[in-house]
MARRO-577139 format. One record per residue (C-alpha): residue in three letters; x, y, z. Coordinates in Angstrom, 3 decimals. Example, Ala and Ser with C-alpha at 12.3 -4.5 7.8 and 13.67 -1.06 7.14 Angstrom:
- type,x,y,z
- ALA,12.300,-4.500,7.800
- SER,13.670,-1.060,7.140
END
This chain:
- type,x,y,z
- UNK,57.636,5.146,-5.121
- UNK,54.189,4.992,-7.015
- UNK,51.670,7.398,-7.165
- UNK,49.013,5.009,-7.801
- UNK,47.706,2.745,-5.039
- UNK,46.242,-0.451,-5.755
- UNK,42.148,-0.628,-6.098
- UNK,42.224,2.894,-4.921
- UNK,40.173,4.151,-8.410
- UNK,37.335,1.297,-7.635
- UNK,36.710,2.304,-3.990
- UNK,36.780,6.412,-3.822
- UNK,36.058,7.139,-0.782
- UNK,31.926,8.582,0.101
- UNK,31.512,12.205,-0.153
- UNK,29.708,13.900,2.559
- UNK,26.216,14.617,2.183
- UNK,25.226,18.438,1.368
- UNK,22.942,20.362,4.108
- UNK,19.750,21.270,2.882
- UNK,18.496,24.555,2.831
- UNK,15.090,25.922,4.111
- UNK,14.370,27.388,0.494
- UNK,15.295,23.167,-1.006
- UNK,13.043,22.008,1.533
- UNK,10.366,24.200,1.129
- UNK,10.688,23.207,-3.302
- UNK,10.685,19.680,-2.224
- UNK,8.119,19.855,0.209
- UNK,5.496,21.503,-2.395
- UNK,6.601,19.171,-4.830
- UNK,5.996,15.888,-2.245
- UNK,2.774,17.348,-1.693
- UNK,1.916,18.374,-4.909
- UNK,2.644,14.957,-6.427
- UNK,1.454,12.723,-3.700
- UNK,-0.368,14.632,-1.585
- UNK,1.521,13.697,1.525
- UNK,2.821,16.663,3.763
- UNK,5.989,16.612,5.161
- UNK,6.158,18.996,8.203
- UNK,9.231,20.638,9.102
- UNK,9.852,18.223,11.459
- UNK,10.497,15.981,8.460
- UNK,13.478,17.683,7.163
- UNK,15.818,15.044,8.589
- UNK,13.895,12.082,7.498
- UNK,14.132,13.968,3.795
- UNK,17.640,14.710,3.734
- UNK,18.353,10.685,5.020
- UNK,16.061,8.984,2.258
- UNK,17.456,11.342,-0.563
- UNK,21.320,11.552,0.557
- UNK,22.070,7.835,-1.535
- UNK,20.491,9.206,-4.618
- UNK,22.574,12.196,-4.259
- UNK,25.867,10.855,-4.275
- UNK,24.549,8.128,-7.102
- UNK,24.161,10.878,-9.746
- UNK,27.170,12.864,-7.716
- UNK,25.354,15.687,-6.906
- UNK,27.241,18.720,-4.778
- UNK,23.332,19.770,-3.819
- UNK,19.829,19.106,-2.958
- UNK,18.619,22.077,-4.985
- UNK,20.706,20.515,-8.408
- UNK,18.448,17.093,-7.467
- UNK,15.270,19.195,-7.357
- UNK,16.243,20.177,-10.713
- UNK,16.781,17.189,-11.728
- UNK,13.536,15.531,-10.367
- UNK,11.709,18.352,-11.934
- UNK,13.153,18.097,-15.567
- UNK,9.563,17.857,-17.848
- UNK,11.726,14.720,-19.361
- UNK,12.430,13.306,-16.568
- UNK,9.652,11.382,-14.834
- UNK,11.354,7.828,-14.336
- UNK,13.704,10.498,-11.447
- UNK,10.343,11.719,-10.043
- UNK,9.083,8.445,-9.510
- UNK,12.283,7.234,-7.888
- UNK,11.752,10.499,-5.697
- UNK,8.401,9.023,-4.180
- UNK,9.668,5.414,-3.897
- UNK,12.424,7.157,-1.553
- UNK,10.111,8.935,0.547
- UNK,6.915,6.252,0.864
- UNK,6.986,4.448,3.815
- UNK,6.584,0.932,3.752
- UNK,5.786,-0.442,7.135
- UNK,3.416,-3.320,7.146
- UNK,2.869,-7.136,8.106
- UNK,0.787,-9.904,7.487
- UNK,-2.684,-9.422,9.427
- UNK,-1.837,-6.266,10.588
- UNK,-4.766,-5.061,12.609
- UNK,-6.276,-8.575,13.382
- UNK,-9.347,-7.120,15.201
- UNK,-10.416,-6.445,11.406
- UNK,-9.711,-9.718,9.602
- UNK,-11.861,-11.097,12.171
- UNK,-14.561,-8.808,11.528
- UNK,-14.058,-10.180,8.174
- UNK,-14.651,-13.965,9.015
- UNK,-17.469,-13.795,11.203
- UNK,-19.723,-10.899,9.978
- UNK,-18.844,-9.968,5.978
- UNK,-18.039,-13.735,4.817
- UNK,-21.077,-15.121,6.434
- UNK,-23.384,-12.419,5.156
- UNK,-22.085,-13.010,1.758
- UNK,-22.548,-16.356,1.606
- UNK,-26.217,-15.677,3.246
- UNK,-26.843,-13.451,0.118
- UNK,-25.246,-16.064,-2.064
- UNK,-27.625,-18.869,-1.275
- UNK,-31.052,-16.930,-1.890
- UNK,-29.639,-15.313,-4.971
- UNK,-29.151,-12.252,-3.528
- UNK,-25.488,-11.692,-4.669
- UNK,-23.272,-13.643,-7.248
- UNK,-20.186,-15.682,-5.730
- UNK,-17.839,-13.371,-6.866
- UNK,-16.203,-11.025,-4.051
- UNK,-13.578,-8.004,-5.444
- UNK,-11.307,-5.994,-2.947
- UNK,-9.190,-3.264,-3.604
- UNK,-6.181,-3.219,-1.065
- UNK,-4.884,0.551,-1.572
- UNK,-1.774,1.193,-0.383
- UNK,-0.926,-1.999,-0.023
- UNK,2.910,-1.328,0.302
- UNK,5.075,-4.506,0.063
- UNK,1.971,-6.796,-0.412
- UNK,1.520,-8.108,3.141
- UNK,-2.210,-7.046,3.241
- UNK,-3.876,-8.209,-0.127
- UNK,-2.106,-11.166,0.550
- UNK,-3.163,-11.533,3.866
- UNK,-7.325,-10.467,2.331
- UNK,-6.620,-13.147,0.073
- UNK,-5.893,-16.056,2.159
- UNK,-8.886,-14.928,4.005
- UNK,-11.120,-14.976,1.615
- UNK,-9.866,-18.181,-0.452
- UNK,-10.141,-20.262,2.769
- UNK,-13.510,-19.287,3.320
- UNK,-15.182,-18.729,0.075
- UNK,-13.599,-21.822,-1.667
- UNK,-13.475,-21.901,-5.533
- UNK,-14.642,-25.646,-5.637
- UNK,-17.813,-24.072,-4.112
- UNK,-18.066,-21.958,-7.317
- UNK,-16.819,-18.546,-5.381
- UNK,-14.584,-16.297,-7.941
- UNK,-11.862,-13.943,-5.834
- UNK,-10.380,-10.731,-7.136
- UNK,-7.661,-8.578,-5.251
- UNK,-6.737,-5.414,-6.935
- UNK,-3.615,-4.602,-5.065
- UNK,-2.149,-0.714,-5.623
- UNK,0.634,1.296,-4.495
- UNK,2.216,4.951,-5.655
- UNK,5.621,2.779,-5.009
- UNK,7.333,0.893,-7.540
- UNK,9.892,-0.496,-5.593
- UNK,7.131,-1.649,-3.576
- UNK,5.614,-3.126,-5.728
- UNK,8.353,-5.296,-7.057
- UNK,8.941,-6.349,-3.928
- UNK,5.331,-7.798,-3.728
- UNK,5.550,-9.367,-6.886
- UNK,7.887,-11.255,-5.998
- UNK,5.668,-12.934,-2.982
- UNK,8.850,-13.885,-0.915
- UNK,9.905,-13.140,2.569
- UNK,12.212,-14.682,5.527
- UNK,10.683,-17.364,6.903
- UNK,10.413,-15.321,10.225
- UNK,7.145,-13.773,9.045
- UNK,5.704,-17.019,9.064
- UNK,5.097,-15.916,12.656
- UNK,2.076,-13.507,11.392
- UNK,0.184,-15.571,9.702
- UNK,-2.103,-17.735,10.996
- UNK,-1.150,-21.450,10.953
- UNK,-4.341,-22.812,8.827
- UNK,-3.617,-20.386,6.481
- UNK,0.250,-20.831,6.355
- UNK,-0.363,-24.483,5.948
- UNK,-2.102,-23.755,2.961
- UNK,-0.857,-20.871,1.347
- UNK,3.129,-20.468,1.944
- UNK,5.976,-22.669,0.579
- UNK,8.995,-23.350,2.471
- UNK,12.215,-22.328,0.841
- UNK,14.661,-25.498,0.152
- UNK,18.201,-25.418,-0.293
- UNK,18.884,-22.279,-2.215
- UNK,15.786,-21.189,-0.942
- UNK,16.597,-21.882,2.765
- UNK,15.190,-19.762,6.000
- UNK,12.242,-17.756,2.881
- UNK,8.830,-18.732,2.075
- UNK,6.851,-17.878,-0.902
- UNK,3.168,-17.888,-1.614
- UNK,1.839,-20.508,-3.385
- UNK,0.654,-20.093,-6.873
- UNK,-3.028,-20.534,-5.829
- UNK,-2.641,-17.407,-3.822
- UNK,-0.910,-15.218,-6.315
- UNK,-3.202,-15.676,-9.198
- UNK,-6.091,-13.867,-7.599
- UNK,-4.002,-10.907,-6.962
- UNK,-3.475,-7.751,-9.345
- UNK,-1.039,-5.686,-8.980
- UNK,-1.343,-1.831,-10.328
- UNK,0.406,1.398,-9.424
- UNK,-2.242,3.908,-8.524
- UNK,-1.203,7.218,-6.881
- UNK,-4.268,8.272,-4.570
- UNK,-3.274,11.952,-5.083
- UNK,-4.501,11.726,-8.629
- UNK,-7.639,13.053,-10.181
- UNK,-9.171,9.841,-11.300
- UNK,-8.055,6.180,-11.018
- UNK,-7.358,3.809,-13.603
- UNK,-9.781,1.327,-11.616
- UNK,-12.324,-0.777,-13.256
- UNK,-15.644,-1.469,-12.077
- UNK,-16.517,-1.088,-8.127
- UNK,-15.908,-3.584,-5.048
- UNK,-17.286,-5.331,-2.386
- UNK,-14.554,-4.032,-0.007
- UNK,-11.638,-1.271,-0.060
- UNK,-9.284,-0.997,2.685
- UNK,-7.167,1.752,2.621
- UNK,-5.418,1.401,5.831
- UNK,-2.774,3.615,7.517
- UNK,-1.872,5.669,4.565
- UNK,-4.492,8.359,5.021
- UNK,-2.926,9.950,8.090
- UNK,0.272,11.353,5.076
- UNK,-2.318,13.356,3.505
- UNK,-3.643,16.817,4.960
- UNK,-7.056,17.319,5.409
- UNK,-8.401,18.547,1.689
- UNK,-6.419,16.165,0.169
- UNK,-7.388,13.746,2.368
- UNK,-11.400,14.132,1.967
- UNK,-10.680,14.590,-2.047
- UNK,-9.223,11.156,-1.965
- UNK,-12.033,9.233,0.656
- UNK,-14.556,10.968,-2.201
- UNK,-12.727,8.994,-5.163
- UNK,-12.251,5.813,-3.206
- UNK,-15.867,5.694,-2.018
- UNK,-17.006,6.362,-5.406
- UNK,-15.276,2.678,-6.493
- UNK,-16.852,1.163,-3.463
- UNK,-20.388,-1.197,-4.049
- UNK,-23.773,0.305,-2.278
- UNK,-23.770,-2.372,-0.194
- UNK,-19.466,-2.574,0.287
- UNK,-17.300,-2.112,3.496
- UNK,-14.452,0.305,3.941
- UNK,-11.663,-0.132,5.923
- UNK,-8.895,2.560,7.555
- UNK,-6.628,2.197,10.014
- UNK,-7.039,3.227,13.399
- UNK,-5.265,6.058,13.683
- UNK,-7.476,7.713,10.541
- UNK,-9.684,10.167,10.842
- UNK,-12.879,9.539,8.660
- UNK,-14.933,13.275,9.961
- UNK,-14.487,14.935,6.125
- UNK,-16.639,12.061,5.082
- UNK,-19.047,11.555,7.981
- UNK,-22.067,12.413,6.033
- UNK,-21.797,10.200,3.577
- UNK,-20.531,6.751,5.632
- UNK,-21.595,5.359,8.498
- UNK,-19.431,3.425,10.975
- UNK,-20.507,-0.143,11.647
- UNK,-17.307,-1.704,13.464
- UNK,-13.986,0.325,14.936
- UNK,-12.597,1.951,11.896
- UNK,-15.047,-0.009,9.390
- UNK,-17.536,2.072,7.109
- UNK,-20.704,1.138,4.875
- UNK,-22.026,3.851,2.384
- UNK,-24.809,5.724,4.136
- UNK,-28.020,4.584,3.359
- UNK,-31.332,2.509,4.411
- UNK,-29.634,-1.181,3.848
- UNK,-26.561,-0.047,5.613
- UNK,-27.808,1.983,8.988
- UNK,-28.043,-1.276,11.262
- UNK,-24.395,-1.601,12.982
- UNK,-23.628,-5.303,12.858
END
């Protein structure tokens, strides 16, 4: 009788996944935070040990403190950014937060097109969606802001759209989803904006081509010094993200995003984010909306 059994070489069976120790949590925990700025509390240890136990067996790895010295290699950054993609949570939809797109359309649109039509502003309107995850939210700015501010009317939209994610990223790129998330979006801008997917294509949409070209797509890790951002913009939402960070980090990085934000431009968290770091130098105008402190900016609309 054989020793060999058939396939058995192409499916090896999957080795368990090591325990972590306190002292590999603690490295990767400093490095996490280091890199990122995102703190994962001890009560994270699980989540860590889930998101990294795939990478481990893919570079068969009998430890989690050999992959920390493998992430940690000076020639070895492509592993260190595969790192963060595995811990970054993407959780997001289409209109999340809806109480703030329709702040959008009925206070910020119409007072830009106000400005607009005494020459008080040009019609050109730049966001900065950072964050943004899989894409759902500059997507969702975008429609807003093309259905409103029309470019047969002469109005010129820009959506920077960032992420420390790669894999992210890609995935927003890309600009397709199941056609169940057709369910977010409102139907005058679905109508307009999403194509359905046809034979091959059946039960996804995609955005149309309209709606992708006003969208840039960058990776920008908010932990960093500076950011490779041009110029400033009329709005930055940085929405649900901020709540990772601990407290210095997370006033270092409201400092660097303000500083890209107009004197006159609206910024957005989520509601669960705690703005008090920065109190002195914004002023809240609408539930989790901010304007830059300062004489035009201290009425509430």
């Amino acid at each position: 009788m054989s020793d060999f059994a058939l396939n058995s070489f192409f499916y090896p069976r999957p080795s368990a996944v090591p325990a972590i120790t306190d002292q590999e949590f603690r490295l990767f925990q400093a490095l996490i935070h280091r890199e990122t700025g995102i703190y994962l509390s001890d009560a994270k240890k699980t989540l860590l040990v889930a998101r990294l136990a795939r990478r481990l067996r893919e570079l068969r790895l009998e430890s989690f403190g050999a992959y920390y010295r493998r992430v940690v290699a000076p020639n070895d950054e492509e592993e260190r950014i595969r790192l963060i993609d595995s811990i970054c949570t993407n959780e997001t939809r289409f209109f999340r937060e809806p109480q703030q797109f329709d702040f959008i359309k009925r206070h910020i649109i119409p007072e830009w097109v106000s400005q607009s039509e005494v020459g008080r502003r040009p019609r050109r309107v730049r966001v900065w969606s950072a964050a943004c995850s899989t894409g759902e939210e500059p997507y969702s700015i975008a429609m807003t802001l093309l259905h409103h501010l029309q470019p047969s009317a002469g109005w010129e939209i820009e959506v920077l759209a960032t992420d420390i994610s790669t894999r992210a990223l890609d995935e927003a790129r890309a600009a397709t989803w199941g056609i169940e998330k057709a369910d977010e979006i409102p139907p005058e801008y679905l109508k307009t904006f999403m194509l359905r997917g046809r034979r091959s294509q059946e039960g996804k949409m995609m955005a149309s081509r309209d709606l992708r070209d006003v969208i840039r797509w960058l990776r920008v890790n908010l932990n960093d010094e500076t950011y490779s951002v041009p110029g400033r913009f009329d709005m930055i939402l940085c929405r649900n993200v901020l709540i990772y960070f601990d407290e210095a980090s997370r006033s270092r990085v409201i400092a660097r995003l303000l500083g890209h934000l107009s004197s006159s431009g609206y910024f957005f968290v989520g509601q669960a984010e705690n703005l008090s770091p920065a109190k002195a130098s914004i002023r809240s105008i609408f539930p989790n909306v901010y304007r830059i402190a300062g004489k035009e900016n201290q009425r509430p609309l």
